[in-house]
C-alpha positions as CSV (number, residue, x, y, z in Angstrom):
1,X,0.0,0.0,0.0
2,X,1.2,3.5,-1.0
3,X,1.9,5.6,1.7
4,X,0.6,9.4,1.5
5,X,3.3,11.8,1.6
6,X,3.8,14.1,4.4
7,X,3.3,17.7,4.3
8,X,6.6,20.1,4.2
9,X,8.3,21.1,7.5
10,X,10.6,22.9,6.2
11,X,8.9,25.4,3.7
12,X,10.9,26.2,0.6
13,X,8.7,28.9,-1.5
14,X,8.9,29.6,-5.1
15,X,6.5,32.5,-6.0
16,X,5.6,32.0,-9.6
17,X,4.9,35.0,-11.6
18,X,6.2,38.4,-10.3
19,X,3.6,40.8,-11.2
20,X,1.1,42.8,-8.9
21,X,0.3,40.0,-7.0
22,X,3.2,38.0,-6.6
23,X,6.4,40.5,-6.4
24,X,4.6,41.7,-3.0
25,X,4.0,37.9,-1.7
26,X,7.5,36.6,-2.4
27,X,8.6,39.8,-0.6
28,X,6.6,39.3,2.5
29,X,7.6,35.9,2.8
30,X,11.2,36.1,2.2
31,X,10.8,37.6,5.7
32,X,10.2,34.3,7.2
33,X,11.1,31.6,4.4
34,X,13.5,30.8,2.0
35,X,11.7,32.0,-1.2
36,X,12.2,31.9,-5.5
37,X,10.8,34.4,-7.3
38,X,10.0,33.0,-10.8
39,X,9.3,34.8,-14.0
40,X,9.3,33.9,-18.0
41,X,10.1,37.7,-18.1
42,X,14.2,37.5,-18.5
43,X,14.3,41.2,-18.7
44,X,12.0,42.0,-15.7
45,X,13.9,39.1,-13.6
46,X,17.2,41.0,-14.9
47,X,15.7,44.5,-13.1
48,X,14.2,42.9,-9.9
49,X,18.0,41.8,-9.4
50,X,19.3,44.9,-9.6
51,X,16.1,46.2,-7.6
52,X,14.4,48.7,-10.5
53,X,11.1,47.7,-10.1
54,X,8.7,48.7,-13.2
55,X,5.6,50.9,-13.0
56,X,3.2,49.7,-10.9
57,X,2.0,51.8,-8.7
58,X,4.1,54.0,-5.9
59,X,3.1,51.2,-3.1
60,X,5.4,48.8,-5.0
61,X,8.6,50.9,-4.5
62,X,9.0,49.9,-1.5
63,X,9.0,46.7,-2.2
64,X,13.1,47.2,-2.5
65,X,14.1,48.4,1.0
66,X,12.4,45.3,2.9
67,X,15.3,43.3,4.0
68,X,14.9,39.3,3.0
69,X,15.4,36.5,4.9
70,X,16.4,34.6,1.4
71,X,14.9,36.0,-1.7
72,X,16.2,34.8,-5.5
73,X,14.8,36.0,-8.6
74,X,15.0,33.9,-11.6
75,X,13.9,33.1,-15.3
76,X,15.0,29.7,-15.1
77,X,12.6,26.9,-14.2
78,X,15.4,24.7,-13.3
79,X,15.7,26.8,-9.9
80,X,12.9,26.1,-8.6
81,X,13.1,22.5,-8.4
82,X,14.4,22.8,-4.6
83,X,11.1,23.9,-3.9
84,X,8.2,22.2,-1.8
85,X,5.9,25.0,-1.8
86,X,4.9,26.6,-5.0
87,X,2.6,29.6,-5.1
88,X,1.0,30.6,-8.8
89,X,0.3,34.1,-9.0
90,X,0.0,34.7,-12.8
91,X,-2.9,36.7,-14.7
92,X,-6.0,35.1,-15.6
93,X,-8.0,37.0,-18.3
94,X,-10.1,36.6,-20.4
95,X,-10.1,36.8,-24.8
96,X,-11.9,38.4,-27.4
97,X,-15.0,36.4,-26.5
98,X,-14.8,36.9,-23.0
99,X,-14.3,33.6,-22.2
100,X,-11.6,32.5,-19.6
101,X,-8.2,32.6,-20.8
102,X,-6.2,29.6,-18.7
103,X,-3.5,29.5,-20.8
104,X,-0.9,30.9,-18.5
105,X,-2.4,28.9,-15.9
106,X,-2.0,25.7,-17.5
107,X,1.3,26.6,-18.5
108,X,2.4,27.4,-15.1
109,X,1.1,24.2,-14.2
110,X,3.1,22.3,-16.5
111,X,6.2,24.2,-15.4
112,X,5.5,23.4,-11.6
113,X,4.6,19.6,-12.1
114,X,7.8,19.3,-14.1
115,X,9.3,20.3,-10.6
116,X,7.2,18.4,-8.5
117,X,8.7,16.7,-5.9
118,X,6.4,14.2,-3.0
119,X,5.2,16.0,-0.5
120,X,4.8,19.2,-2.0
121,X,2.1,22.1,-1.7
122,X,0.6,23.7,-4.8
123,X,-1.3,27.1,-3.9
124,X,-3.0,29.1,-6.5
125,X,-3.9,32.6,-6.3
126,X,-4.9,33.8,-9.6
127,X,-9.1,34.5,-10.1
128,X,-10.8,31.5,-11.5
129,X,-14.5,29.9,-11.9
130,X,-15.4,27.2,-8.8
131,X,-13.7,24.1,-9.6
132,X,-10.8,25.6,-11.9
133,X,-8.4,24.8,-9.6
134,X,-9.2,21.1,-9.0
135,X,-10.9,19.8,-12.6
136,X,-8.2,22.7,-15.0
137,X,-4.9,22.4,-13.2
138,X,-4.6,19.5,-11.4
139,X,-4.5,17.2,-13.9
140,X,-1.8,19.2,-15.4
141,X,0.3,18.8,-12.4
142,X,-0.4,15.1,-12.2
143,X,0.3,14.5,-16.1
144,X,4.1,16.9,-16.0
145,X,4.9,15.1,-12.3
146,X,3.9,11.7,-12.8
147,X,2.7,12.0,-9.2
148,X,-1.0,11.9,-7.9
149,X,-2.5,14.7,-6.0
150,X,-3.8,14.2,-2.2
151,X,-1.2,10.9,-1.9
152,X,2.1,11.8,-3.7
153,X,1.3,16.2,-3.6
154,X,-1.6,18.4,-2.4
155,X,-3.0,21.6,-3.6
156,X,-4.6,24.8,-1.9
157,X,-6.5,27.9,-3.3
158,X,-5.8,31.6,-1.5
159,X,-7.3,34.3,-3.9
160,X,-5.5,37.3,-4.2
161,X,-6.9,40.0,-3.1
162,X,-4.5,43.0,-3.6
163,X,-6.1,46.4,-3.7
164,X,-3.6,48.4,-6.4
165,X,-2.7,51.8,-5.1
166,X,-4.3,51.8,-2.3
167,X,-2.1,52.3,1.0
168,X,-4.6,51.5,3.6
169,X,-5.5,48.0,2.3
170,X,-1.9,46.5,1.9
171,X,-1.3,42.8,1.3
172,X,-0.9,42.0,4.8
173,X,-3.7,44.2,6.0
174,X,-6.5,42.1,4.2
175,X,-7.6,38.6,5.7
176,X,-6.4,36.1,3.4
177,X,-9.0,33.2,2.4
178,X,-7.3,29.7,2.4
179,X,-8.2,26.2,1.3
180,X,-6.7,22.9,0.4
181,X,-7.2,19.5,-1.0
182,X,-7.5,17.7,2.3
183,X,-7.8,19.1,5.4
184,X,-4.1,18.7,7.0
185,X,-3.6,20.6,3.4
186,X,-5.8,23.3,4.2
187,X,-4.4,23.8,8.2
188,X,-1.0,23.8,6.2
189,X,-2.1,26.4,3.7
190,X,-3.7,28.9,6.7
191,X,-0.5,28.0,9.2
192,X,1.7,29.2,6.0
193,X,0.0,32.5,5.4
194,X,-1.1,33.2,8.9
195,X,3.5,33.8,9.3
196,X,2.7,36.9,7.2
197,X,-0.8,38.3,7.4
198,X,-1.4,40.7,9.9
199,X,-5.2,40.8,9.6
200,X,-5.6,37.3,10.3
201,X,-7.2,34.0,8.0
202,X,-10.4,32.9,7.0
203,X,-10.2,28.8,6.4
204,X,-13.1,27.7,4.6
205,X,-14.1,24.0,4.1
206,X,-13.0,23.1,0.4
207,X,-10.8,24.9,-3.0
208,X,-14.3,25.9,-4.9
209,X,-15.8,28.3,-1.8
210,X,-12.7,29.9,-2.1
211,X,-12.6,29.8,-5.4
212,X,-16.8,31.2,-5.3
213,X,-15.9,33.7,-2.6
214,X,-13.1,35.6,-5.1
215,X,-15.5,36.2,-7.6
216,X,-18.0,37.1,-5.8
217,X,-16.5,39.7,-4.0
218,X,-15.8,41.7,-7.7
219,X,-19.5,40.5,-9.0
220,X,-21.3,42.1,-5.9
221,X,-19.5,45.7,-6.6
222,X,-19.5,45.3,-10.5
223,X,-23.9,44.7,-10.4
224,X,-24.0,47.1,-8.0
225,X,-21.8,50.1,-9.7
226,X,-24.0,49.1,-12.9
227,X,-27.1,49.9,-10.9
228,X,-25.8,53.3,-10.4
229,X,-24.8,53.7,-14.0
230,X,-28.1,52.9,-15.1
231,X,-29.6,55.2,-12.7
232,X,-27.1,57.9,-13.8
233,X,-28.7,57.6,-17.4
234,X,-32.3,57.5,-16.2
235,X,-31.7,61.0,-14.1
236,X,-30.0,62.4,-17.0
237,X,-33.0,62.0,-19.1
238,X,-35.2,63.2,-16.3
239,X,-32.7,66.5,-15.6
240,X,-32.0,65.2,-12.5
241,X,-28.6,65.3,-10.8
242,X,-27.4,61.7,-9.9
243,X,-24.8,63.0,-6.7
244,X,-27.5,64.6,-5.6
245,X,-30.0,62.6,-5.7
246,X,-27.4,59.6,-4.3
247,X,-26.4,61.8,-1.2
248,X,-29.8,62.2,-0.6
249,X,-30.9,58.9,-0.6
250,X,-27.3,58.0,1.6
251,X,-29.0,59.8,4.5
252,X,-30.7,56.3,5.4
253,X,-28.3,54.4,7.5
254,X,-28.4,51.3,5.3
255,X,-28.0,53.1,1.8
256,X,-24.8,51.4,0.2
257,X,-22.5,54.1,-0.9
258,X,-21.6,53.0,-4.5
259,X,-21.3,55.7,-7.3
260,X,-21.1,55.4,-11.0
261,X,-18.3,55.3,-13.2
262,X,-16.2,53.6,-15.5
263,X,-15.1,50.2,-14.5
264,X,-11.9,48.9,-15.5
265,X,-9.1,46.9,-13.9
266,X,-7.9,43.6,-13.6
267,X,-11.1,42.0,-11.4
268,X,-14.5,43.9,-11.8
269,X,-14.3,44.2,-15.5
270,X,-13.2,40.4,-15.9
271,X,-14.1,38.1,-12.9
272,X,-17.4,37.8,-13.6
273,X,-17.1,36.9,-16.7
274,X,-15.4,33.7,-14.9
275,X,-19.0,33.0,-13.2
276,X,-20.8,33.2,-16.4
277,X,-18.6,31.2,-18.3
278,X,-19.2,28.5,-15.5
279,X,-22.7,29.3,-14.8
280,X,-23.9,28.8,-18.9
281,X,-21.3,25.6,-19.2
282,X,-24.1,24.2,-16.1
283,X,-26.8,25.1,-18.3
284,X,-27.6,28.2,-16.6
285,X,-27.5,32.1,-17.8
286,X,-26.8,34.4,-15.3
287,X,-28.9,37.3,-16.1
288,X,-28.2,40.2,-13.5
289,X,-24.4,40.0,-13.6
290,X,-24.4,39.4,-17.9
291,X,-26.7,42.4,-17.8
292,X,-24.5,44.4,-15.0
293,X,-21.1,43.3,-17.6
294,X,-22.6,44.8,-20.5
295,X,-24.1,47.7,-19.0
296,X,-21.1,48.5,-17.5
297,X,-18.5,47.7,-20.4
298,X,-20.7,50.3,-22.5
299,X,-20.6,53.2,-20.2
300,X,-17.3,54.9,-22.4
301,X,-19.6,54.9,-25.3
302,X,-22.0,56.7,-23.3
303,X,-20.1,59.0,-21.6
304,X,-18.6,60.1,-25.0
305,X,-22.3,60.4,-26.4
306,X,-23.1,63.1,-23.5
307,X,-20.4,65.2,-24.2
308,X,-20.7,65.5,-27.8
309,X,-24.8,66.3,-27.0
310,X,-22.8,69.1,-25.0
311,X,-21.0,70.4,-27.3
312,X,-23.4,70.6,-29.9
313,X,-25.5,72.8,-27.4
314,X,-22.9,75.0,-27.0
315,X,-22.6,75.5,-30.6
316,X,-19.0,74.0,-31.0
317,X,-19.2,70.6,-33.5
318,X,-16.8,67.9,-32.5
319,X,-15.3,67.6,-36.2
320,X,-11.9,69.6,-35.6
321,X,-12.8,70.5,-32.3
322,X,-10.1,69.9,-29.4
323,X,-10.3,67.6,-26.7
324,X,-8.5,67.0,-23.3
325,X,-9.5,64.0,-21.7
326,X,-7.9,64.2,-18.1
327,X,-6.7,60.3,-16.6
328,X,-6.3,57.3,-18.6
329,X,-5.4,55.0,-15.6
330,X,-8.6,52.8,-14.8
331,X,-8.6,54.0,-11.3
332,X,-7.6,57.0,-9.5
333,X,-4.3,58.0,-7.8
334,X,-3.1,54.4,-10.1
335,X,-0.7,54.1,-13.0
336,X,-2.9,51.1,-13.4
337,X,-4.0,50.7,-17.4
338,X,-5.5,47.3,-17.2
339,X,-9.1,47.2,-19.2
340,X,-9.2,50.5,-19.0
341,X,-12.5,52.1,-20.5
342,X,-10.8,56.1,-21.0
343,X,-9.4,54.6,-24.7
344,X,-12.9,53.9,-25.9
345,X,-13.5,58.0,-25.3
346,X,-10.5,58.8,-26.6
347,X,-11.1,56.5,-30.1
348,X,-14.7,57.9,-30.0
349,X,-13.6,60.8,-30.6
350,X,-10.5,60.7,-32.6
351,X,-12.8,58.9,-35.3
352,X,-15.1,61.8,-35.4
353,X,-12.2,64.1,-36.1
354,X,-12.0,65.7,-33.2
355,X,-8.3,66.3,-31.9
356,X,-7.8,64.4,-28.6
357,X,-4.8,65.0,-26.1
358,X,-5.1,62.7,-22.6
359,X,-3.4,64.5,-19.4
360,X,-2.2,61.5,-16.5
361,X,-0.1,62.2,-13.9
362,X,0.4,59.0,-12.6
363,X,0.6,57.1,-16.1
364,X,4.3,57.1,-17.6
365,X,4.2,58.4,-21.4
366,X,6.3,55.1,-22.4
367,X,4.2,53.3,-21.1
368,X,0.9,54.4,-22.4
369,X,2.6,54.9,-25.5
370,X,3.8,51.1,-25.3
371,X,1.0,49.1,-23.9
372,X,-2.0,51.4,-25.6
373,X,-0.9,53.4,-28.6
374,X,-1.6,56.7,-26.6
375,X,0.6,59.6,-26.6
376,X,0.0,61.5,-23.5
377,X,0.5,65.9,-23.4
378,X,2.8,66.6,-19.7
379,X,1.4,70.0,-19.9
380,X,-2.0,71.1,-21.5
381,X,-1.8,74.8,-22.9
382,X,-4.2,77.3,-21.7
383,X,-7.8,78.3,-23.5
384,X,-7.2,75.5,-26.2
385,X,-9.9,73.1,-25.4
386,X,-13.4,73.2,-26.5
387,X,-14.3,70.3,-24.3
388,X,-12.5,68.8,-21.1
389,X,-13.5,65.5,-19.7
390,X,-12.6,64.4,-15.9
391,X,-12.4,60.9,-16.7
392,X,-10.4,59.9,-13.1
393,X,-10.6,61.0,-10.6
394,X,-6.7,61.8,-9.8
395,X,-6.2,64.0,-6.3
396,X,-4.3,66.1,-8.7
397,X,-7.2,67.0,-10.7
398,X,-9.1,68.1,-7.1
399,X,-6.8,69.9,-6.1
400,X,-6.5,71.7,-9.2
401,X,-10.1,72.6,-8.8
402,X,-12.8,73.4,-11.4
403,X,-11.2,76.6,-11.5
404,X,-7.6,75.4,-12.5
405,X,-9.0,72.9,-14.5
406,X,-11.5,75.4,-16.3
407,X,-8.5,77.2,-17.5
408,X,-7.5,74.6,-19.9
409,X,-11.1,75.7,-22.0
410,X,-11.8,77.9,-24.8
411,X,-14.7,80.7,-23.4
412,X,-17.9,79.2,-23.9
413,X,-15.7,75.3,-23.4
414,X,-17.6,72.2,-21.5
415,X,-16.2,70.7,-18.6
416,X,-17.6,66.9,-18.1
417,X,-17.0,65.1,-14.5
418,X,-17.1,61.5,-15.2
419,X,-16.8,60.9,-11.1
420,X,-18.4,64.2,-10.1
421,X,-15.4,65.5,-8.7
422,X,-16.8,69.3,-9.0
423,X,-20.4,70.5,-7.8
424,X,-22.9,70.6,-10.5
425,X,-22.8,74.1,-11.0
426,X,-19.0,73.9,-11.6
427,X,-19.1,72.0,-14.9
428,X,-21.5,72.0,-18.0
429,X,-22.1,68.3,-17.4
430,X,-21.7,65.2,-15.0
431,X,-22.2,61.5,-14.8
């Protein structure tokens, strides 16, 4: 009879993929363990070992000061075969179709269960559907490893849950959910993050609630945000003013403080996409969220509508008219451009003839330039717009003011607030 491998006593971590997510997590650890930082990125590897860290957001600058118990960055599979914990961290989108993309999933997979040793851990991170984890990539890991899962190897599932640019929320500062295959594999999972998380663990009973629990938590704000986009539209038609009608209705204790906008990012505009993949493969569509998604996904195209409306009013057609479009980030006080909805405004435009420049203080120009074909302007000029449109809301842009921001307009110029930044009577329009 086969005897079931123990788990690890000695934990030897390799963090694989070093992106938002994982660069932070290999860091914190390396404070306790003995950890590999893995990456197919050569180059990136080659400037985490010399500690230039790219753009991603002023939080992650830090990231080079924290002194490491034993922290090795590599390219090379090969060095993380010493390894009996392996943590998978890598992006999970989705393609044209909105469908789940596993691909880099699976591949990860493959290059962890060539490494596989008995005994070992296999924790996932990255957002997936319920079940991903145990019917997608184990069977990859059993196939490159030659071993079997829960008797040779076990697996656990602790979503991210990394709030980009926001200081108050670090990745220590947000209870981790953990899970695992068995249960001395899910006690091993929580003991392991528990060395590093400040605000404490919440151990659920199998790899699917975890896996549920992630994309739930993006669905609930994604339907509701779409709620209040759709109510934005219907008090636009009816002359009403949404912030005020919202803070208003926020005087009830119970009112859920959620404003429109633009959604973008790497988890509201994608996880639930995840769900209703899953949901219609079970033979079931998921109205609400599909409806939310769409709603939501569209909202560029109608925030670009509104303005021109506005700028026919005010006499000034968009053909040859000049545009600045303030924040191309997906979030405010971010460099984040993941999914990103500002583009949509900016194209809208651009193929009306209008000319477009796009103002970010947080977004490098190379990297606009690089990752979406936009050139950004460092420094607007004066009275040379006919239309401005506050499309993030950047603490630069508040503290410019309507009044500094105003200045960049022609006389007789619109000002739209996309996230209501300025009172009503400050600009010609609002969302």
């Amino acid at each position: 009879m086969h005897s079931y491998e123990p788990l690890p006593d000695d934990p030897r971590i390799a963090v694989i993929g070093l992106g938002y997510v994982g660069l932070p997590l290999a860091n914190a650890f390396s404070s306790t363990y003995s950890v590999v930082g893995f990456d197919i990125d050569a180059k990136y590897v080659e400037e985490l070992q010399k500690e230039h860290l790219r753009n991603q957001g002023d939080s992650d600058k830090e990231l080079a000061s924290v002194e490491h118990c034993g922290l090795f960055y590599t390219s090379d599979p090969a060095s993380i075969a010493s390894c009996n914990v392996f943590i998978i961290t890598v992006p999970t989108p989705v393609d044209e179709q909105k469908k789940p993309d596993l691909s880099r999933l699976i591949r990860s997979s493959e290059t962890v269960g060539s490494h596989l040793s008995p005994g070992s851990v296999v924790i996932y991170e990255s957002t997936v559907y319920p079940g991903t984890t145990e019917e997608e990539c184990v069977p990859v890991l059993e196939l490159a490893s030659g071993l079997t899962v829960n008797r040779d190897f076990y697996v656990g599932y602790s979503p991210e849950r990394v709030n980009p640019g926001d200081s108050a929320h670090s990745l220590t500062d947000i209870v981790k959910i953990t899970s695992g295959s068995t249960p001395e594999a899910a006690l091993f999972v929580d003991s392991l993050y528990s060395r590093i998380i400040v605000a404490g663990t919440h151990r659920v009973s199998k790899i699917a609630v975890a896996e549920a629990a992630k994309v739930t938590e993006n669905i609930q704000r994604d339907v509701n945000i779409a709620l209040m986009n759709e109510l934005a539209i219907q008090y636009n038609l009816l002359e009403l003013d949404t912030e005020e009608v919202l803070k208003a209705a926020g005087t009830k204790w119970n009112f859920m403080p959620f404003r429109p906008g633009l959604v973008g990012g790497h988890c509201m505009s994608v996880d639930p996409y995840y769900l209703i993949y899953k949901s219609r493969s079970e033979g079931y569509e998921p109205a609400l969220m599909s409806s939310a998604r769409r709603l939501n996904d569209s909202m560029w195209m109608y925030v670009a509508s509104q303005v021109a409306k506005l700028m026919a009013k005010h006499g000034t057609p968009v053909l040859k008219s000049r545009i600045l479009v303030l924040g191309l980030a997906f979030k405010e006080n971010s460099a984040d451009l993941r999914n990103t909805q500002v583009p949509g405004i900016i194209r809208e435009f651009s193929d009306q003839g209008a000319e477009v420049d796009v103002h970010d203080p947080h977004v490098a120009a190379d990297v606009a330039e690089r990752e979406l074909g936009i050139a950004l302007t460092d420094q607007p000029n004066p009275s040379h717009y006919d239309a401005v449109i506050l499309a993030v809301a950047h603490t630069a842009f508040h503290e410019l003011g309507a009044k500094g921001v105003r200045n960049w307009l022609k006389p007789g110029g619109v000002l739209y607030d996309v996230k209501s930044v300025f009172s009503a009577d400050q600009v010609e329009g609002r969302l």
